[in-house]
N, C-alpha and C positions, 0 to 999 in steps of 0.2 A: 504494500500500500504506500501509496506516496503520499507527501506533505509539501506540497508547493507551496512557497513562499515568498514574500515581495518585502524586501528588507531598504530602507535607506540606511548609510552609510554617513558618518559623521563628517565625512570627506563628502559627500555632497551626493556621491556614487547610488546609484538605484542598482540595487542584483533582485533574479528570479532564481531560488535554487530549492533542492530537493532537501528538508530536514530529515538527517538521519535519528539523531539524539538532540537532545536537546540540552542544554547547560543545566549545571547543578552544583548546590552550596561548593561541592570540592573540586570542580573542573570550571570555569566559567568561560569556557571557549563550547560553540555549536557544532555540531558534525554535518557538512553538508556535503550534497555532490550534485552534477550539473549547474554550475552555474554560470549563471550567462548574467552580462550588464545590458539594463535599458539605457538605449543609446538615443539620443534626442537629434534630430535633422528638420532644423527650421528655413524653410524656402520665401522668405523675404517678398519675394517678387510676384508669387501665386499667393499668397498670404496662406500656406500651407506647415503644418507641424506633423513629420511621420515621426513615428520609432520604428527602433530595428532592435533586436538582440544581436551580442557579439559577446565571444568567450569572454571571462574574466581575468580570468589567470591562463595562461600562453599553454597549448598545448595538454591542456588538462577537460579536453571534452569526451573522454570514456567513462562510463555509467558506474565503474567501479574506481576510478578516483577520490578518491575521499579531501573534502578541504576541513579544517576550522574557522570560525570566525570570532574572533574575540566580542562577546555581549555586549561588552563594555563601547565598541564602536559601530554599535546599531543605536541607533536614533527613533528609529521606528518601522513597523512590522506591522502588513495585513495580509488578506488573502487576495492573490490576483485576480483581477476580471477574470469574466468569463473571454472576455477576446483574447486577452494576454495571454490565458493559460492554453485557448487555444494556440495562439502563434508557438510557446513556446515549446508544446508537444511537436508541433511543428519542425520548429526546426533545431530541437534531438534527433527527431528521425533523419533531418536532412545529413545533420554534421555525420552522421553512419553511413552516408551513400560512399561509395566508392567515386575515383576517377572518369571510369566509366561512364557510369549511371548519371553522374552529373553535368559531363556533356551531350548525354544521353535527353534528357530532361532541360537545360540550354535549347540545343536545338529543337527541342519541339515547341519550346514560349517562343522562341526568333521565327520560325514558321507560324506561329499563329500572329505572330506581331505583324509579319511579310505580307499576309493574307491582309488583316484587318487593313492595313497600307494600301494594298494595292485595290482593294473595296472602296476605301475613303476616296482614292483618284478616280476611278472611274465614275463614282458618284459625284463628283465634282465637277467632272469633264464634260458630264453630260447636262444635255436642255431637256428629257425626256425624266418622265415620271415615273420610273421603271426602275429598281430597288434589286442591286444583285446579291447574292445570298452566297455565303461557304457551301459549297459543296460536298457531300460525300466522294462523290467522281468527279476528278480532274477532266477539267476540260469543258466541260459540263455546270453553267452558273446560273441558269436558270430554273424556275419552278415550277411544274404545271398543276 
């Protein structure tokens, strides 16, 4: 059973990580694993705020890694959304893809991005009312 957790950091730092144990009178460090930082990307221009998760500590994204975190520099602890916790199930399962698999999965968003692209131009090019559609069959962008 897992314990996801959303911890701020007295350093300012937002983590999402897996509570193993929890601190106590004679230890007062937490046992956690997977943890990943909420990373803040503010687009000025679009007046947009995404996040992203990004490892915390370098090379420490295997489910059997084990960290501490001193108590003492947590600030404050809730449970993640519900969006958060989905993204960050997310992307555990991604950090596990292989080589492969991830330009495996690349190449198929740049295909779907190529498509959407070349939809947008031809809809744009045209004076006619007529709406072309993804196709299952190549070649083929009509509907009947």
């Amino acid at each position: 059973m897992s314990n996801i957790k959303q911890f701020k950091l007295s350093t300012g730092e937002e983590i999402l990580c897996d509570v193993i144990e929890w601190a106590d009178e004679d230890y007062g460090d937490i046992v956690v694993r997977k943890i990943w930082q909420i990373a803040k990307i503010d687009n000025d221009i679009r007046g947009l705020r995404l996040y992203t998760l990004k490892p915390w500590l370098t090379l420490q994204d295997d489910d059997d890694d084990l960290q501490t975190i001193c108590v003492h520099h947590i600030v404050s602890e809730c449970n993640p959304s519900d969006q958060m916790l989905k993204h960050f199930h997310q992307v555990v399962e991604n950090a596990k893809m292989s080589d492969e698999e991830v330009e495996k999965k690349m190449k198929q968003h740049l295909a779907k991005i190529k498509n959407i692209d070349r939809l947008t131009e031809l809809n744009l090019d045209s004076d006619s009312n007529i709406i072309l559609f993804p196709s299952v069959d190549p070649g083929n962008d009509k509907v009947h």
